[in-house]
N, C-alpha and C positions, 0 to 999 in steps of 0.2 A: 547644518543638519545634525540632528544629536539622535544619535540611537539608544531608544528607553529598552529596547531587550538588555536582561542580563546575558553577556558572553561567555562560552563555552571555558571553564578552567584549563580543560585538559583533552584536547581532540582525540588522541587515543584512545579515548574513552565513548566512541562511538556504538561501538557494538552495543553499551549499554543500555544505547536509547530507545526506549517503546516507542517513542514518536517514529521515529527514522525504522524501524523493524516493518510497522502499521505501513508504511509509504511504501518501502519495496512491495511488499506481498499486493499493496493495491494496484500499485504500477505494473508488474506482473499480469494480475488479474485485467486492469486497464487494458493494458497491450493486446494480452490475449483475444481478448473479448474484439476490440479495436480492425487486428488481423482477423479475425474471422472474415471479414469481408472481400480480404483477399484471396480468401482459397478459389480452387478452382469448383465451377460450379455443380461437375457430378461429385463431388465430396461433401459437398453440402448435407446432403439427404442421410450420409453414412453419420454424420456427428450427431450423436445422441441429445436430446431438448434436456436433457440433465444435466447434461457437461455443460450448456450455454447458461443455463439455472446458475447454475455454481459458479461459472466466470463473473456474470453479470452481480450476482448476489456478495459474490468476495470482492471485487472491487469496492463495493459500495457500504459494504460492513467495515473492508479495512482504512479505506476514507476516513469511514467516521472515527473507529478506532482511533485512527493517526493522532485527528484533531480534538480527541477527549488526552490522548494521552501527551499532548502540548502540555494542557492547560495545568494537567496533576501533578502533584510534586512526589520525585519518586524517590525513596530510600536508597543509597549508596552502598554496594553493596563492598567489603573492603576485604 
């Protein structure tokens, strides 16, 4: 099996990833979004249909984000 990805030079150098930045924030928003279903149910009514707007909406932007920011080649900053 041969892996056509180019591999990472220098792992420490994660913070710099736009890909990997885009995935936390959508995992987050995922999660959140996710766990909603676990609240208890008189709390339901208290959580604002903005706040769900925004979890479900940032998930779904940072997703995409993530996967535009695979494909782009990003400048090294030094």
């Amino acid at each position: 099996m041969t892996i056509r990805e180019r591999l990472v030079d220098d792992v420490a150098e994660w913070k710099r990833w736009w890909s990997l930045r885009w995935i936390i924030v959508g995992a987050f928003c995922a999660g959140a979004a996710a766990a909603y279903q676990w609240l208890p149910a008189d709390w339901l009514p208290e959580i604002p249909a903005l706040v769900k707007k925004i979890l479900g909406l940032g998930a779904l932007i940072s997703m995409g984000a993530a996967g535009v920011a695979r494909v782009v080649k990003q400048k090294p900053t030094a």
